[in-house]
ZAMARGU-4260 file (C-alpha; in steps of 0.2 Angstrom, whole numbers, plus 5000, padded with zeros to 4 digits):
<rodrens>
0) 5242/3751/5313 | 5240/3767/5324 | 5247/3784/5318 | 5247/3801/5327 | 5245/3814/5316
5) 5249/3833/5322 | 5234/3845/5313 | 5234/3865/5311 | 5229/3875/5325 | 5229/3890/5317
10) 5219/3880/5303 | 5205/3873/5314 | 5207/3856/5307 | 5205/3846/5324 | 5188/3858/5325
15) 5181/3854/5308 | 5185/3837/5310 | 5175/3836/5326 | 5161/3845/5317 | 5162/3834/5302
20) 5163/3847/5288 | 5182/3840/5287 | 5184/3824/5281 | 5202/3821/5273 | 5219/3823/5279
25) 5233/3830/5267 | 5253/3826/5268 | 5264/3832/5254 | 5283/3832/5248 | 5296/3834/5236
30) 5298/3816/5240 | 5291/3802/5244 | 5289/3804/5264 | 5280/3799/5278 | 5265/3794/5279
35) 5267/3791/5259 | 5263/3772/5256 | 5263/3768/5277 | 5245/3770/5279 | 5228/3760/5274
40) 5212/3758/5274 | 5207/3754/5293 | 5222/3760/5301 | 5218/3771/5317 | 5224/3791/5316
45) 5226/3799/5333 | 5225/3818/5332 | 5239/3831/5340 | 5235/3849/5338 | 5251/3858/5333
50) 5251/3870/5347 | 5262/3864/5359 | 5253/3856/5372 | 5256/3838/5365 | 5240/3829/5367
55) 5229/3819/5358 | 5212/3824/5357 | 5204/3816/5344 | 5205/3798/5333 | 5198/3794/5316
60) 5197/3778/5307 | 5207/3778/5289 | 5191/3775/5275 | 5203/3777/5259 | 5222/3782/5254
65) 5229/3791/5239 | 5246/3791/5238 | 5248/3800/5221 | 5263/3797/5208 | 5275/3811/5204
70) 5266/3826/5199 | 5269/3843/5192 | 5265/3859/5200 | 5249/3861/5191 | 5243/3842/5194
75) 5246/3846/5211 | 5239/3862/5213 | 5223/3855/5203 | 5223/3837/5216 | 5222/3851/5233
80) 5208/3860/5224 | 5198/3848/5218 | 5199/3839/5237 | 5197/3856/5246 | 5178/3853/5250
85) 5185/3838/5260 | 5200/3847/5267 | 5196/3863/5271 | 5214/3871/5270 | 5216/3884/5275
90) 5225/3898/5265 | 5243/3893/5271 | 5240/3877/5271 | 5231/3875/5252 | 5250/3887/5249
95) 5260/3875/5257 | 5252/3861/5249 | 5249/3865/5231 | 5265/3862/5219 | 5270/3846/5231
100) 5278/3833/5218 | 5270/3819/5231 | 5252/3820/5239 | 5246/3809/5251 | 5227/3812/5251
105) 5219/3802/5268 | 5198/3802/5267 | 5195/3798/5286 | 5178/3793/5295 | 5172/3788/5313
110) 5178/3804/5318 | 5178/3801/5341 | 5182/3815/5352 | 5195/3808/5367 | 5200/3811/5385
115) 5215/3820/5380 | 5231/3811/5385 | 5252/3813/5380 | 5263/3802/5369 | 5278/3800/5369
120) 5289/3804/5357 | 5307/3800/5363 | 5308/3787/5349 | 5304/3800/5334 | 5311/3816/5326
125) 5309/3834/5333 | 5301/3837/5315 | 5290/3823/5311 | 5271/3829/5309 | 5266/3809/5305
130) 5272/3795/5318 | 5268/3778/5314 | 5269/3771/5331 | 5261/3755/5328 | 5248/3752/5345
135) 5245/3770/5353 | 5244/3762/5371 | 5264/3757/5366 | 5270/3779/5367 | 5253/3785/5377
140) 5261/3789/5393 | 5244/3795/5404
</rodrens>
């Protein structure tokens, strides 16, 4: 299963990806929503920065998933933490993570840089950060 997942600008996290020193991939709720239990081990994730130009840069290869049961604000708070060596959030985003009831925790490897090329997204929400779109080459439109 492919998935294109939109990454922090701001936050650097298509960079430290590239350079390595990032090497997992954070998606939290109040609920259980996507990518919780839609991704696996072996899946492909396509990167999008989240600065409007809309292409993907980047691709990784899914080594592990943790999709974590409810938790309080404290379990969740400690979870970011104790994975921030991997994740390398940012301020904002360790904020906007910590207290989640659901973590999704994505360790990623095989990072591979890409001829940038657009998606499209006709089929999904305005909102949605995580598309599962099944075989990129079905939404690439370059």
């Amino acid at each position: 299963m492919d998935h294109v997942v939109y990454l922090d600008f701001k936050a650097k996290e298509l960079e430290n990806l590239k350079s390595g020193q990032k090497t997992m991939i954070i998606r939290g709720a109040m609920g259980r929503k996507l990518p919780y239990g839609r991704v696996d081990k072996g899946d492909v994730l396509y990167f999008v920065e989240n600065k409007g130009d809309g292409l993907v840069k980047g691709k990784a290869v899914v080594d592990s998933v943790f999709n974590s049961d409810k938790l309080t604000k404290e379990q969740s708070a400690d979870l970011v933490e104790k994975n921030q060596e991997k994740l390398l959030l940012n301020k904002g985003l360790e904020k906007r993570f910590s207290g989640k009831r659901y973590l999704v925790l994505i360790a990623v490897r095989d990072f591979t840089g890409l001829e940038s090329f657009k998606i499209d997204r006709s089929d999904y929400g305005n909102m949605d950060d995580w598309l599962p779109v099944e075989n990129i080459d079905k939404v690439k439109t370059q």
